[in-house]
C-alpha positions, -999 to 999 in steps of 0.1 A, spaced: -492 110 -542 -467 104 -565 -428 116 -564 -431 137 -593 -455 165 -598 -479 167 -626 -474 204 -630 -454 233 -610 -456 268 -607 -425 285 -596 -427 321 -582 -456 326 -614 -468 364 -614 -494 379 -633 -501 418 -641 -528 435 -659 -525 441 -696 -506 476 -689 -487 463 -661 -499 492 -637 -507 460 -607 -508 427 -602 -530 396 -599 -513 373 -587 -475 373 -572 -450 354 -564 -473 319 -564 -454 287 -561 -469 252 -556 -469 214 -571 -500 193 -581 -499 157 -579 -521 130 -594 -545 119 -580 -550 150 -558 -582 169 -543 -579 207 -541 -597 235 -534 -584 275 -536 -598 297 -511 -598 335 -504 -624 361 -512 -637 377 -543 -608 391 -558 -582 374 -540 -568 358 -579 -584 323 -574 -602 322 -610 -569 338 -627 -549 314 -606 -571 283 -621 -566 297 -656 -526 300 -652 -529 258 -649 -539 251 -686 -524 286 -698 -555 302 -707 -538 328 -690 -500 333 -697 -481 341 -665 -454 376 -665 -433 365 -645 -415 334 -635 -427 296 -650 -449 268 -651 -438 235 -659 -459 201 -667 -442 166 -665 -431 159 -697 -438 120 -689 -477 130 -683 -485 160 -701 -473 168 -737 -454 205 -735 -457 202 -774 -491 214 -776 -512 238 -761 -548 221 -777 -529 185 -765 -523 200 -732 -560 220 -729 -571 177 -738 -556 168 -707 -560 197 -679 -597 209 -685 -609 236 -675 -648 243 -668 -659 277 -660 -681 297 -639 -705 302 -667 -703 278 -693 -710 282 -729 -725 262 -756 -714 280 -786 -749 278 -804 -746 237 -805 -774 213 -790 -761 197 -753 -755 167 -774 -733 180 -802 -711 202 -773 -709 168 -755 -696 151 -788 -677 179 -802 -644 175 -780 -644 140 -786 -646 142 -820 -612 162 -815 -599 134 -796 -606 113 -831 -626 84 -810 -651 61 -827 -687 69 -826 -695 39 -804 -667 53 -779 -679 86 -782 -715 73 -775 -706 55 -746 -683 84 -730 -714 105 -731 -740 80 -719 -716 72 -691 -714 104 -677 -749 120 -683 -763 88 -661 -739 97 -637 -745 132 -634 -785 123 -637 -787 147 -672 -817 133 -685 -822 126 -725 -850 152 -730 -819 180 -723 -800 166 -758 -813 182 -782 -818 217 -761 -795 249 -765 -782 270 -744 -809 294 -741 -833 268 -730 -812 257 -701 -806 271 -665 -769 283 -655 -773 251 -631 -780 229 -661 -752 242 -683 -732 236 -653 -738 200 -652 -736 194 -692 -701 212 -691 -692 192 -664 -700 161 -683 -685 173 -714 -653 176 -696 -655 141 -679 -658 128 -712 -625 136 -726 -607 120 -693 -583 146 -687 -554 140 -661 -566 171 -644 -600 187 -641 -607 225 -634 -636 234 -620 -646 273 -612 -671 272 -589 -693 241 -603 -717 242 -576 -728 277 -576 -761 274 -592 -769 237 -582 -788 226 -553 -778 208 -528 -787 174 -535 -771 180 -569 -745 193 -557 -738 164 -530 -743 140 -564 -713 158 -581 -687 159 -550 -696 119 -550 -692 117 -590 -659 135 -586 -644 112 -557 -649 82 -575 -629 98 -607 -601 106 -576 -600 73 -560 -607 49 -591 -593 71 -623 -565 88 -610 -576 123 -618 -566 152 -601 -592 177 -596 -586 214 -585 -616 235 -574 -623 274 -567 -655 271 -548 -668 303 -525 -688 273 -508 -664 265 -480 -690 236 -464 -686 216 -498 -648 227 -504 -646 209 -465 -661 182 -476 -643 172 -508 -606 187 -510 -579 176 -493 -552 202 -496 -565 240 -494 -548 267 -514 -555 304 -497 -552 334 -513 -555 367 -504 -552 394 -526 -534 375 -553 -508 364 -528 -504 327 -518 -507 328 -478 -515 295 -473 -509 254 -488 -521 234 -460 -540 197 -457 -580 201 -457 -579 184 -423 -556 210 -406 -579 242 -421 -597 260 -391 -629 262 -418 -652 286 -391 -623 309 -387 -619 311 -425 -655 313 -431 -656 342 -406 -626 354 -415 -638 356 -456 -673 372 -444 -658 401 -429 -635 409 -461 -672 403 -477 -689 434 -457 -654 459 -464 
């Protein structure tokens, strides 16, 4: 972890449109490179507003975020959206073929159509998307599958920081095991940070290393992955679940 944080919120709040309540309050943390995160808490609790405050496809009400101006250009929201990615729940197409959605960004980035072709070629082996899927559209794929291309797409630009909400929710396991391994190596040989909202605590135990933990849009807890007590969370998560 390096000295200096990528990007920082500092006591960042968020209300609804007419201000009546809140989202999120009072949330303050850093994110460094090279980091592995997961955000906890139960449906609700911010975490998917949260993960949109970090590349301000949300705007925060009250108090700041801030981005390194040695890593991140402040200059430019599209520059900054280039280089903190964000991949949703539900991914969408936007009426393209997987393979024009895969080149699209990068053609944005202005990279040659030999990089562009070996960005995409790199990642689709790695995330096993086979060739047949190229030419399909979004209506002929499975949420899992769109899952998996958007994931790619977003590998593909390289961004300093990845987003991912819930990535794993309609894979199966096996796939889902491949990604968590995809996603280390970016971590330990690429430098890229990677912050995750998953609801699946057994892969969020697996793969993050510092837990974020929030509970109805509060911040309760910014601990290391190793010192989470995961059954008591999982229980704990359950039983908001059933009230």
């Amino acid at each position: 972890m390096t000295s200096n944080p990528l990007f920082e919120l500092q006591n960042v709040g968020l209300s609804t449109p007419v201000a009546t309540s809140y989202i999120l309050r009072n949330i303050s943390f850093k994110v460094f490179s090279r980091e592995k995160i997961a955000i906890a808490g139960a449906s609700g609790a911010g975490k998917t507003s949260l993960l949109r405050l970090c590349n301000i496809l949300h705007s925060p009400t009250e108090g700041k975020i801030s981005f390194s101006p040695t890593e991140i250009d402040q200059g430019s929201i599209t520059k900054l959206r280039q280089q903190i990615v964000l991949v949703p729940q539900e991914p969408k197409l936007l009426g393209m073929t997987v393979q024009d959605a895969l080149i699209y960004p990068l053609k944005l980035q202005q990279l040659t159509s030999s990089e562009i072709k070996q960005r995409i070629t790199v990642w689709c082996e790695a995330l096993k998307i086979p060739k047949i899927w190229l030419e399909r559209r979004e209506l002929e794929l499975s949420l899992g599958q769109r899952q998996l291309v958007a994931i790619a797409r977003a590998l593909g630009m390289q961004p300093l920081i990845l987003l991912l909400d819930e990535p794993t929710s309609a894979l199966d396991v096996g796939t889902s095991e491949r990604l968590l391994s995809v996603l280390d190596s970016l971590v330990a040989n690429h430098q890229m940070t990677i912050v995750m909202v998953n609801h699946q605590l057994a892969l969020s135990a697996k793969f993050a290393e510092r837990i974020l933990y929030l509970e109805n849009g509060i911040l309760l807890e910014d601990t290391i992955a190793s010192a989470t007590k995961w059954r008591q969370l999982q229980e704990k998560l359950l039983e908001m679940a059933d009230n």
